[in-house]
Each structure stands twice: as C-alpha cells, then as structure tokens.
PAMARNU-722793 format. One line per field, with one value per residue (C-alpha): residue number from 1; y, z, x. Coordinates in steps of 0.05 Angstrom, whole numbers. Example, Ala and Ser with C-alpha at 12.3 -4.5 7.8 and 13.67 -1.06 7.14 Angstrom:
2
seq = c(1_2)
y = c(-90_-21)
z = c(156_143)
x = c(246_273)
***
This chain:
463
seq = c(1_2_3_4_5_6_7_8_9_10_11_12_13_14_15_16_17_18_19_20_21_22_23_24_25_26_27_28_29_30_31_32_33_34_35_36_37_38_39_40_41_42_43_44_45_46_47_48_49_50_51_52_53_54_55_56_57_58_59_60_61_62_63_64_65_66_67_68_69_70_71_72_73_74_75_76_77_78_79_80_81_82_83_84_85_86_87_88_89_90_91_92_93_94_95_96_97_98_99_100_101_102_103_104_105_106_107_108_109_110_111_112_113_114_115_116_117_118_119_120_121_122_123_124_125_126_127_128_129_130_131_132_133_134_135_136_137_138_139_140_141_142_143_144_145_146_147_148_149_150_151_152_153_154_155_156_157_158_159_160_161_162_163_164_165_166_167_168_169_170_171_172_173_174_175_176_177_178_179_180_181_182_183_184_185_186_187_188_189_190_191_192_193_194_195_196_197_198_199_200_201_202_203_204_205_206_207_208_209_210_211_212_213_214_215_216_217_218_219_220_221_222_223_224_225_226_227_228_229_230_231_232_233_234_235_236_237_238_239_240_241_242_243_244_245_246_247_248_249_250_251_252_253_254_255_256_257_258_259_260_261_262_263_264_265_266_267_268_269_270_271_272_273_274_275_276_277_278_279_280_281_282_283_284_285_286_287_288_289_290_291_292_293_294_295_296_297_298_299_300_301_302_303_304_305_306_307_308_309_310_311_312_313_314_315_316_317_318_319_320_321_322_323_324_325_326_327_328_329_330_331_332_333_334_335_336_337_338_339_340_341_342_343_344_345_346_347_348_349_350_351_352_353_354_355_356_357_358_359_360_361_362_363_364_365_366_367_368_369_370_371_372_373_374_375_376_377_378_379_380_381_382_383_384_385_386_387_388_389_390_391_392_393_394_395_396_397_398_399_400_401_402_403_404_405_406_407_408_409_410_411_412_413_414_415_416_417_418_419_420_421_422_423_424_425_426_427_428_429_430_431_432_433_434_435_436_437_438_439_440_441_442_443_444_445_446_447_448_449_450_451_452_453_454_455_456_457_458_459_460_461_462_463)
y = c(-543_-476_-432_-420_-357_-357_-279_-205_-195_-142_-111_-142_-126_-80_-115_-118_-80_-81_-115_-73_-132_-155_-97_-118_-154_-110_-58_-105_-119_-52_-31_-99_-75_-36_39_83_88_128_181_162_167_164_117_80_102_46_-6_-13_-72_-68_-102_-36_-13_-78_-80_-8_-26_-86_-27_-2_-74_-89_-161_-206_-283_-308_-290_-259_-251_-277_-224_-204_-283_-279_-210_-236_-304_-250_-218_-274_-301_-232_-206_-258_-214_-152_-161_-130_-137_-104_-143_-136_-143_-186_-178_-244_-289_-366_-384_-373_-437_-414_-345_-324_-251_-222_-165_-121_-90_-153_-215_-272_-319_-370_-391_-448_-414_-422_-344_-328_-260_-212_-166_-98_-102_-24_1_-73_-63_-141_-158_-222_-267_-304_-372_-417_-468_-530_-551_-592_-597_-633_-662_-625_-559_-534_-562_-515_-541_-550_-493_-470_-508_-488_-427_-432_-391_-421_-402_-339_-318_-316_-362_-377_-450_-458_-498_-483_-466_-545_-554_-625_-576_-542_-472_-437_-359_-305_-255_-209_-194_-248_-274_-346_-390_-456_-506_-580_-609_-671_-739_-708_-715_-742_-704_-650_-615_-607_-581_-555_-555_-528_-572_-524_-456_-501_-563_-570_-616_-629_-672_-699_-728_-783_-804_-788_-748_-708_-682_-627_-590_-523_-502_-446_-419_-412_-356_-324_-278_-201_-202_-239_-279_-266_-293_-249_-251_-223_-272_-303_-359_-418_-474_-549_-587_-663_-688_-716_-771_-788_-835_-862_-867_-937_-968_-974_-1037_-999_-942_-968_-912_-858_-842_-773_-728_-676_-642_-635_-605_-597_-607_-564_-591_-665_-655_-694_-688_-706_-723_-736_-773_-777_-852_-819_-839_-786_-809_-787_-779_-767_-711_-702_-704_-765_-787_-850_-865_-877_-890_-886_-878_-893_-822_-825_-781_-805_-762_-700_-693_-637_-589_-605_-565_-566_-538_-545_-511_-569_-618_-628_-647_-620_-659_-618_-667_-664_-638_-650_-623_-691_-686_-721_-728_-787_-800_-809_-885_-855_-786_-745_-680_-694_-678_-617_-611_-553_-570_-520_-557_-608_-565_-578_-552_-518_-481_-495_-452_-451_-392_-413_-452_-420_-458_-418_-458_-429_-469_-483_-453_-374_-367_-370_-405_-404_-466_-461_-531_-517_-509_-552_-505_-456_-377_-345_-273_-232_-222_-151_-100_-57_-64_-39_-86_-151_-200_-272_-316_-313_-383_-368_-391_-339_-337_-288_-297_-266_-227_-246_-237_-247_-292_-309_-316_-362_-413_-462_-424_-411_-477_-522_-476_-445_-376_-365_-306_-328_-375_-384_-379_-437_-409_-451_-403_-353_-327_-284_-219_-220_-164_-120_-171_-174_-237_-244_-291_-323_-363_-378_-414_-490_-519_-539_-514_-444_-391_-336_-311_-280_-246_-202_-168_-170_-125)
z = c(-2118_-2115_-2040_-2020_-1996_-1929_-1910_-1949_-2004_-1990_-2035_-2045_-2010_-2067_-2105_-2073_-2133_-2211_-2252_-2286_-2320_-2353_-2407_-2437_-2485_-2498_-2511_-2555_-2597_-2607_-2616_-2670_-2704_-2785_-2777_-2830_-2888_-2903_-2960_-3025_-3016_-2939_-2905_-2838_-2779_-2765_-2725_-2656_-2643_-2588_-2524_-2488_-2523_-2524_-2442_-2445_-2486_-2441_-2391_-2438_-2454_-2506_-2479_-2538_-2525_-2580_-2659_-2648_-2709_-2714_-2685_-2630_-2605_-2610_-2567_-2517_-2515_-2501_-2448_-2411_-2409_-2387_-2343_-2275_-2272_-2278_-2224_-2153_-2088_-2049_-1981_-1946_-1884_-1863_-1790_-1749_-1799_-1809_-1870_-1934_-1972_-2037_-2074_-2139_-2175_-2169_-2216_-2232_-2149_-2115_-2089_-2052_-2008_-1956_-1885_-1848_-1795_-1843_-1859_-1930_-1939_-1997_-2000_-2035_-2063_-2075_-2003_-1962_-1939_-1923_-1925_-1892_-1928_-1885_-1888_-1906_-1848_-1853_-1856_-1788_-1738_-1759_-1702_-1712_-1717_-1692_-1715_-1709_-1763_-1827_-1868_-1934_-1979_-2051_-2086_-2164_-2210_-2255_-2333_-2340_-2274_-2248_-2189_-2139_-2100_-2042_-1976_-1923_-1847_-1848_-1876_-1912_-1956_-2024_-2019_-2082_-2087_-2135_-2167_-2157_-2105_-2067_-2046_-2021_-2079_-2054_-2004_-2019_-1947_-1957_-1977_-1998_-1971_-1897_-1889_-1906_-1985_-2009_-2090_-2124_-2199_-2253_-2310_-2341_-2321_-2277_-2256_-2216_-2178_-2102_-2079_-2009_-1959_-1949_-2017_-2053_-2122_-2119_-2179_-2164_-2211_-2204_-2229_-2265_-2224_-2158_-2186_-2241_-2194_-2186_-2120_-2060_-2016_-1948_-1880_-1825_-1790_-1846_-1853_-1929_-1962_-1995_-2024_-1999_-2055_-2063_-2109_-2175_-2176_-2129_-2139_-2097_-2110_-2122_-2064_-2084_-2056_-2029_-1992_-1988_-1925_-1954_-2018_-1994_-2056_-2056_-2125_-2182_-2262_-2312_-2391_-2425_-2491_-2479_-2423_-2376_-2294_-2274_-2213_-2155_-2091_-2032_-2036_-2108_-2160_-2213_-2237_-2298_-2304_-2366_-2336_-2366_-2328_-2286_-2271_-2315_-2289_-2359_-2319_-2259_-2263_-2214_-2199_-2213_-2140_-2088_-2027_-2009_-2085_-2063_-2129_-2203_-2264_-2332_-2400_-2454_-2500_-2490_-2474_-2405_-2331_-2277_-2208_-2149_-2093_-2039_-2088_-2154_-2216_-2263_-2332_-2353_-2417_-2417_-2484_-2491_-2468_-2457_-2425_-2468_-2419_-2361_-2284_-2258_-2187_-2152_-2098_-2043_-1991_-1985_-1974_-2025_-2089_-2058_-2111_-2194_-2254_-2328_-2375_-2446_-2433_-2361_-2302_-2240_-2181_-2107_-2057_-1989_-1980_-2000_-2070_-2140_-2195_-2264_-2317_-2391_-2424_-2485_-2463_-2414_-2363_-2311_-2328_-2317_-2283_-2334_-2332_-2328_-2294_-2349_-2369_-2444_-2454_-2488_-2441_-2455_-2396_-2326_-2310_-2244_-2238_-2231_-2160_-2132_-2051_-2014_-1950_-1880_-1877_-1798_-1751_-1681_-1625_-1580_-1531_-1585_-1622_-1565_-1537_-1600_-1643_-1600_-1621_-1683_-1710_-1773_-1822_-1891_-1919_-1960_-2015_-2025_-2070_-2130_-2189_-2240_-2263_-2335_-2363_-2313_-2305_-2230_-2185_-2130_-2068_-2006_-1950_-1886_-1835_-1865_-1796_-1775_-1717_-1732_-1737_-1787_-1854_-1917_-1971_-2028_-2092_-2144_-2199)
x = c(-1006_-1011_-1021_-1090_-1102_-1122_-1124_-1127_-1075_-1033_-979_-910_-852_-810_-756_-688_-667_-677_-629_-594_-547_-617_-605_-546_-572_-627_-569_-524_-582_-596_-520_-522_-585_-569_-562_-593_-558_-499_-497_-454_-376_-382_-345_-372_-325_-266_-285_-242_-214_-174_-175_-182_-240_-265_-261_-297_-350_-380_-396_-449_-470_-428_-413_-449_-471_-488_-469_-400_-363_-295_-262_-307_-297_-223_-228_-276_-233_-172_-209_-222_-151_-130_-175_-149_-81_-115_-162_-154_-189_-240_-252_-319_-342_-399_-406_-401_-433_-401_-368_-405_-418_-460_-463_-501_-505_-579_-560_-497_-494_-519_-500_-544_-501_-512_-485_-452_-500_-557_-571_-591_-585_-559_-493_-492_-423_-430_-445_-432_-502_-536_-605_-633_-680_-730_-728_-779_-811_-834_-907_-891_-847_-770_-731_-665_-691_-631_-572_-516_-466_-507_-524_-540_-491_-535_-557_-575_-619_-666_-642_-686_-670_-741_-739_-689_-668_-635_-645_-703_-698_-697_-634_-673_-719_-711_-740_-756_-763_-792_-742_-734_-763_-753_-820_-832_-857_-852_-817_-806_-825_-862_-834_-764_-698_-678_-604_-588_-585_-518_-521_-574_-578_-640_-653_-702_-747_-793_-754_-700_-654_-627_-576_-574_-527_-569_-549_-614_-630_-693_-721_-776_-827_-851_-926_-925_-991_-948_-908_-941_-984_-962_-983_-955_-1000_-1002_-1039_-1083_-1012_-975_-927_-926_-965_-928_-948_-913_-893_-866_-814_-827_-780_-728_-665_-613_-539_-509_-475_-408_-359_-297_-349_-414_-440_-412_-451_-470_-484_-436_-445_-484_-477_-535_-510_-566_-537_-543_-608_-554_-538_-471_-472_-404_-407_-363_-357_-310_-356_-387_-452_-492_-566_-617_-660_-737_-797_-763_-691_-656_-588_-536_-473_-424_-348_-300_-264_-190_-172_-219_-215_-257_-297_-331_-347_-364_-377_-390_-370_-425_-377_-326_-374_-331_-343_-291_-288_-252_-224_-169_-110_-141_-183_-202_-235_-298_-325_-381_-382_-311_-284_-210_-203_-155_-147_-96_-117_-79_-53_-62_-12_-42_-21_-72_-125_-163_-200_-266_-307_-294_-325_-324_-315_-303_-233_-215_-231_-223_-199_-219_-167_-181_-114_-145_-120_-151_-126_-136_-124_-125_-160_-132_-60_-69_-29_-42_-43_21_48_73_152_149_113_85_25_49_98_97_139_143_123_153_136_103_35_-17_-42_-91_-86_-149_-157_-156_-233_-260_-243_-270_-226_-266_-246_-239_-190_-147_-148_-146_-108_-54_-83_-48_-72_-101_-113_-127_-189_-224_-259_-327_-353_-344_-386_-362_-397_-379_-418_-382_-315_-323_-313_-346_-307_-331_-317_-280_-236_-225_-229_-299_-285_-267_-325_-297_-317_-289_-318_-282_-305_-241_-256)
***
C-alpha cells in the first residue's frame, strides 16, 4: 500500500549526486550509431585495436554490453584478465565505524556501504567525504532494538537501479529506498522475518528477496505507486512518510539431518536467465528456488565443503553458482547431474573466502586473510604475476599466484584488544565486500578485523 500523506509536501532532499556512469551507454550508442557518409575514394580512419586504446576509450563510455563484435569481446575479455595486476590502492579512511559488511556503486564517485554497527551511509571515493542515511523504524516497537553486534549484512540494487534494499534500524526488516536520492520508499515490518536479514537479492524492478537467520525466504513486492511520485512525502514533524509492507510469500529452509538448528540463510544469487534463486545455508546445503510472483523450491544439494558458506554468486554467462566457505570456492551448475569444474583452494590460512564476484570468467576472491584473488574458470587456475617487471615485455608466467594484499585500515585499541589479543598491532583484514566499477575499472574494498571481537574497519579504492 502506498503512504498516506499525513502533513504538507515539501520538496525532496537533492540527490546525493547524478550518475554520471548512467551515460555510457547513451554514449556507446551514439559512438555505435552510422556516421554520414564519406566522399568517393576516402577511406574511414583505422580502427584501434589495442588494449591501450581500448582501456582509454571506456573513460568516454566506450565500455559496450551488449553486441560487441568479435574483436571488441576478445579486447574486453583481455581487459578483464589484465586489469587485477594493474590495479593499485588508495586506502580511505572511515572514521571509527565497525567493519563494513555490504557495498554497492551509486554512480562513477559513490559508494553505499553498510556497518557491523548498523550505519548505512555513502563514501565519496573522490574527496572520502561520508554521508549517513537514516534508517528506517519500525511501525512498533521490536524487543532488541539495540543489539550491538548485528548490522547491515545486504545492499543490492534493483536492475534499473531505481530502488535500493537493505536492512532497517530493526536489523529483521527489508528497507527499500528511492535513487537516487535516497528517499524512504518502503519498510517490510509486518509478518516478515524474526532474526536478523542476512542477503538480499532482486528478482525483477519491483520484487525482491531476503534471507534470514531464522532460516526463512521472504519474497517481497514493491507497488509501483510508492515510488513513482517526484515528490517525497513528509509528516508535520518533517521526518519522511513510508509505507509498511508484508511479504508475498515466505518459505523456510529444509531441516537438514547432520545440522538441523543451523539452517540460517547465509546467501543468496538470482539467475535472470533461468528466473532461478540459489540459495546457501549454514547447515552446508545450497538450495534452488523458481522465483515468480511466489517461491517453488526445485532442489537442495549437499555442499561438498561444509564449514562457514558464507557468499554465493552467479554467472549467467556460464550458467554457474560459486559457494565461498572456510577454505573453499565449489561450482554449481543445477542442471548438470556431475559437476565438471573442480573447487579451488584458496589456502589463506583458514580464514576463509568472505566476498565472491563474477566478471565474464574471473571470479574475484576477497579472503578473510586481506588479499584478493583472482581465478580463471576457463583455465581453471588462478591469475599469475608477470615474470618481469616491464610492463612492455611479453614474459611467460612466473608461477606465483596473483595476490593483491590490502591496507591496515583502522583498528581500535580497547580493553578487549589488549587483554584478549596481547596487543599485537594489527591484524588482517577480512574482506566481506567488493564491487567492481567497470565502466571506470575501479574496485571498490571493504571490511575489517575478522575477530568478532575486534572493532576496526577497512576500506580501499584500487584503481
């Protein structure tokens, strides 16, 4: 249902800033479009087709989706692999904050990240400058309105990039916002989840999914007539009008035999291709869902590595799941009785795999241990350092794995660190989140200290 209004409208608050990655395709098509025609006996200039003017020319938009000819996909393809060893880091700073758990690009100059100490706010990778979002409140009053070590585990824009979801002051509610500026749409409140939302995932422009540690799927539905209004809604306070909204449908996760309390939720994946959810639990089981206007469980798997599956992903291009647990990445594909593509280890000392993406056939791997991976599906192999240090030459490969180790970011040094930790001056960060920039090729990184106990944060822009 859509917010009443219940005082004078008055103007929206201005957008946080326009998106100036929205163009790009604007500008490709235009750069794609036929030129006027060329007088007899004139020939077109060259076309360039070198990685280094192909890297140029996505700074002026050149970075195509769809319809690439051959050789455009091959160069793009090249990029991709390359790019990882030519990135460097920029750390920044983000005050006293506690670990960031989700991140999403707004636009090419702004990221919107959440908290372990359940702040939403937005990061201005150009001048550092942060902007806190206010969260959204409950119609009524939740018994664990303070509960220091929750957070906001989920961030996810909707495909057009018109609304927002992430988790409510009540760490139990899905919050939906307006971009982009930001404004308070809706809050999922009333006869949702009991714990606490873990993943988040959009199945279309108006629908959208939560998972919960209570071991619950919600699916929720967004009416157009909430957001379609120029003007934000507003009470004789001030403060914004939202609409309360319910869940559609809501399933729960199989109780398994070996781990039948622990079927917390702990990740989720949209296929747009085959309208599926993939689903992982903590009990290790990856679940898959037919998503339309309600939820039809297909299948559950039992998950080769068991411990700590904390992150999944998916490839529509390869038609692929990836599962992150304690030391492993495994390979899904649903449709396929015997799984072809062999896990990979990333043997960071236990610490786990924290954050996955997919980018054609690189999956980036954040660690708990601070570094970034990078895996080639097709090769089945990591990326590799190049053998020499010119970036002219040709060299063959060095065999060391390509590792990119982040900062030191901020760390506390409390009572508990002193006392439980001996003091050591610092400690690795986990990285629970990245998203890649690729119009611009930047990566975005966040996170903190892996032990719950530990208040610290890290945050780094490699471009």
């Amino acid at each position: 249902m859509a917010p009443q209004q219940t005082g004078s409208r008055k103007r929206k608050a201005p957008a946080i800033q326009a998106d100036a990655a929205t163009s790009s395709s604007q500008i490709s098509a235009a750069a794609d479009a036929e030129g006027p025609l060329l007088p007899k006996k004139q020939k077109r200039p060259a076309t360039r087709r070198s990685l280094v003017h192909y890297l140029k020319g996505r700074e002026v938009g050149a970075w195509g989706g769809a319809g690439l000819s051959g050789s455009d996909g091959e160069l793009r393809g090249c990029a991709v692999q390359k790019l990882p060893e030519l990135l460097r880091e920029r750390e920044l700073t983000l005050g006293t904050l506690n670990k960031v758990f989700a991140s999403q690009w707004l636009n090419a100059r702004q990221v919107v990240c959440g908290t372990k100490c359940n702040t939403l706010f937005v990061v201005d990778v150009h001048s550092g400058q942060i902007t806190r979002i206010p969260l959204m409140r409950d119609r009524g009053p939740w018994l664990a309105r303070a509960q220091p070590t929750c957070g906001i585990h989920a961030i996810e824009l909707n495909p057009s990039k018109t609304l927002l979801a992430t988790g409510g002051e009540n760490p139990n509610s899905l919050a939906i916002y307006q971009l982009p500026t930001l404004d308070p749409v809706c809050l999922g409140d009333r006869h949702g989840h009991k714990d606490w939302i873990f993943t988040i995932a959009w199945v279309s422009d108006t629908v959208a999914v939560s998972g919960s540690r209570d071991g619950t799927v919600a699916l929720w539905r967004m009416d157009p007539d909430m957001f379609n209004g120029s003007i934000a809604w507003h009470n004789d306070a001030g403060l914004p009008v939202y609409a309360h909204i319910r869940p559609r449908d809501m399933e729960t996760i199989p109780r398994s035999s070996t781990s039948p309390s622990n079927r917390k939720v702990r990740a989720l994946a949209f296929s747009g291709k085959n309208q599926e959810l993939g689903a992982v639990s903590l009990d290790g089981y990856f679940h898959l869902w037919k998503a339309r206007s309600t939820l039809s469980r297909l299948l559950s798997i039992r998950l080769p590595y068991c411990r700590e599956n904390v992150c999944l992903t998916y490839c529509d291009e390869l038609s692929l799941y990836a599962v992150g647990s304690q030391s492993h990445v495994s390979f899904l594909d649903p449709r396929q009785r015997q799984q072809n593509i062999r896990p990979l280890c990333s043997r960071e000392g236990g610490t786990g795999v924290r954050s996955l993406s997919f980018y054609q056939h690189i999956i980036t791997v954040g660690t708990g241990h601070g570094s970034l991976l990078f895996y080639d599906i097709r090769a089945q192999k990591f990326l590799e350092e190049r053998a020499s240090t010119s970036p002219d030459a040709s060299p063959g490969p060095s065999g060391r794995k390509l590792k990119l180790t982040c900062g030191r970011g901020w760390l506390n040094h409390d009572d508990l660190w002193v006392n439980y930790f001996g003091g050591i001056g610092e400690f690795p960060n986990a990285l629970y989140t990245h998203c890649y920039n690729w119009p611009e090729m930047k990566l975005f990184v966040a996170g903190g200290p892996l032990p719950s106990g530990l208040h610290g944060n890290y945050a780094g822009l490699w471009s």
